[in-house]
RORO-39383 format. One line per 5 residues: for each residue x negated, z, y of N, C-alpha, C. Coordinates in steps of 0.05 Angstrom, whole numbers, plus 5000, padded with zeros to 4 digits. Each point is the difference from the previous one (the first is absolute). Layout:
! RORO-39383
X Z Y X Z Y X Z Y | ...
END
This chain:
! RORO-39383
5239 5739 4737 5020 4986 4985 4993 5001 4971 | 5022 5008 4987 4984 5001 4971 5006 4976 4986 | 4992 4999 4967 5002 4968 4989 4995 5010 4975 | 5011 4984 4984 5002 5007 4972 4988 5005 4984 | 4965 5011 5013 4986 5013 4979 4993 5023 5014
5025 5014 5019 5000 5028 5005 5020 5012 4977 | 5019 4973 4995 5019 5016 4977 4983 5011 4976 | 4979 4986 4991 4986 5009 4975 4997 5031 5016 | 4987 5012 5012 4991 5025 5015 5029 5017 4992 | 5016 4993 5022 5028 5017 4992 5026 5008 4978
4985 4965 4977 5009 5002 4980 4994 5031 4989 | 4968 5001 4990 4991 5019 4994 5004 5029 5008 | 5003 5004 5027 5007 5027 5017 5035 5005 4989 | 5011 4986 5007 5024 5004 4979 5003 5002 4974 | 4981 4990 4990 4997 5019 4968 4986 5014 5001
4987 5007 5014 4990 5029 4994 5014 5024 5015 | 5015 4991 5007 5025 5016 5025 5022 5008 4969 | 4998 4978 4988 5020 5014 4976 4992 5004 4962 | 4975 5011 5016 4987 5011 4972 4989 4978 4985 | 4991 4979 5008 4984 4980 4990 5019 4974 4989
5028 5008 4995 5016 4977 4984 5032 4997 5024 | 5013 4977 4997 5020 5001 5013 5014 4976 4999 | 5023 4990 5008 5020 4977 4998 4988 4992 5029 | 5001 4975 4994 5003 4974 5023 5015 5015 5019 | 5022 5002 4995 5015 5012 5025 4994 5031 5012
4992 5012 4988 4985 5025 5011 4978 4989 5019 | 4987 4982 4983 4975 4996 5026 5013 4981 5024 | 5014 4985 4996 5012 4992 5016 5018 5017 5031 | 5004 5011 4990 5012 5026 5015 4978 5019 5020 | 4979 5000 4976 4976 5022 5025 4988 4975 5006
4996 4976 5001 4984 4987 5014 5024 5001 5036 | 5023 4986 4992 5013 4997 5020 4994 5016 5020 | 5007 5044 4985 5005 5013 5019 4969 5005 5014 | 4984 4996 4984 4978 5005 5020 4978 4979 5018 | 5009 4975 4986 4991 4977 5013 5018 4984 5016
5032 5009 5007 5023 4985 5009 4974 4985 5022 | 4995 5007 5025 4997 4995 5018 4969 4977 5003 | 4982 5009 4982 4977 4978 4992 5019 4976 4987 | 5013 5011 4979 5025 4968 4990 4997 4985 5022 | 5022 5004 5014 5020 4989 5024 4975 4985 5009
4978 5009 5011 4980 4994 5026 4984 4973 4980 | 5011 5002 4975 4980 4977 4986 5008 4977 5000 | 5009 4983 5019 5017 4976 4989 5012 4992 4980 | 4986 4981 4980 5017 4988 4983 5001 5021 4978 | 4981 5014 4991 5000 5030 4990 5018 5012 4995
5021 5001 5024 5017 5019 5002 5026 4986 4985 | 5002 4981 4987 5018 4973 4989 4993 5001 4974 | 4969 5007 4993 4991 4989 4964 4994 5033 4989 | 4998 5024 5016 4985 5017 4989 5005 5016 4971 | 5035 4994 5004 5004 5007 4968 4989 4982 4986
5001 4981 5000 4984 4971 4972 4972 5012 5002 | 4991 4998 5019 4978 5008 5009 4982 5025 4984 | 5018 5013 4993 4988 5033 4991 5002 4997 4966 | 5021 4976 4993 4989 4998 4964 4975 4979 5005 | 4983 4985 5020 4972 4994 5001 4978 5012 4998
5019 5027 5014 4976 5016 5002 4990 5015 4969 | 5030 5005 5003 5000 5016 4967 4986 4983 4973 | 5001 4979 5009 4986 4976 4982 4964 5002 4993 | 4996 4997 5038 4973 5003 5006 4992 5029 4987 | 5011 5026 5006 4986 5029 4986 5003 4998 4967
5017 4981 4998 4996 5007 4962 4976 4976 4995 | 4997 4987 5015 4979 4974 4994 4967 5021 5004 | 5005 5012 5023 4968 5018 4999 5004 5022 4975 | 5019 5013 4996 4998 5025 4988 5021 5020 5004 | 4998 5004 5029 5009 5012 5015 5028 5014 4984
5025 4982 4999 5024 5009 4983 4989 4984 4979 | 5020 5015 4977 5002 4995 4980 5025 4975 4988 | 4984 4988 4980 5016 4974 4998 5026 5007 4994 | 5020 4978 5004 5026 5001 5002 5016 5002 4968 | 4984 4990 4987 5000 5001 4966 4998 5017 5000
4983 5026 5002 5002 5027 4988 5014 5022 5019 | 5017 4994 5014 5013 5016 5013 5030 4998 5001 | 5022 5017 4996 5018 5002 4989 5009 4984 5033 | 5025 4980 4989 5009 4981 5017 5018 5016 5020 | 4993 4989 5031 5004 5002 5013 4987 5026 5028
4974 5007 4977 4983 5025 5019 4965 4984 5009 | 4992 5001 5019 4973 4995 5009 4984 5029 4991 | 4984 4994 4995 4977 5022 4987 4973 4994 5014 | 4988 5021 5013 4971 5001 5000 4980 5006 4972 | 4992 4981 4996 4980 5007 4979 4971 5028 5003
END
């Protein structure tokens, strides 16, 4: 069952699925198509995981990981 610090994991695999940078809704999209079925099997997960995935995106710019939201043209996630 997954839980919302697999999203940090798939956040990332989805940006790097689209060349390192991408819209919320792009990642949103390859998480679904390739996690639909881990979703579903997660309980309450499967209810918060969109909110859920700007936490994550929170947590990778807090390590390093992406790049802060200030220097990135609005509305794209960036791997640093």
């Amino acid at each position: 069952m997954a839980n919302k610090f697999d999203l940090q994991n798939w956040l990332i695999e989805a940006l790097k699925e689209y060349g390192g940078r991408a819209t919320i809704v792009e990642v949103c999209k390859y998480i679904w198509q390739h996690y639909e079925d881990e979703l579903r099997n997660s309980n309450d997960l499967f209810y918060t995981w969109q909110y859920d995935i700007r936490w994550a995106a929170t947590e990778l710019r807090r390590q390093g990981i992406m790049c802060d939201a200030k220097s990135c043209p609005q509305g794209l996630w960036i791997l640093c």
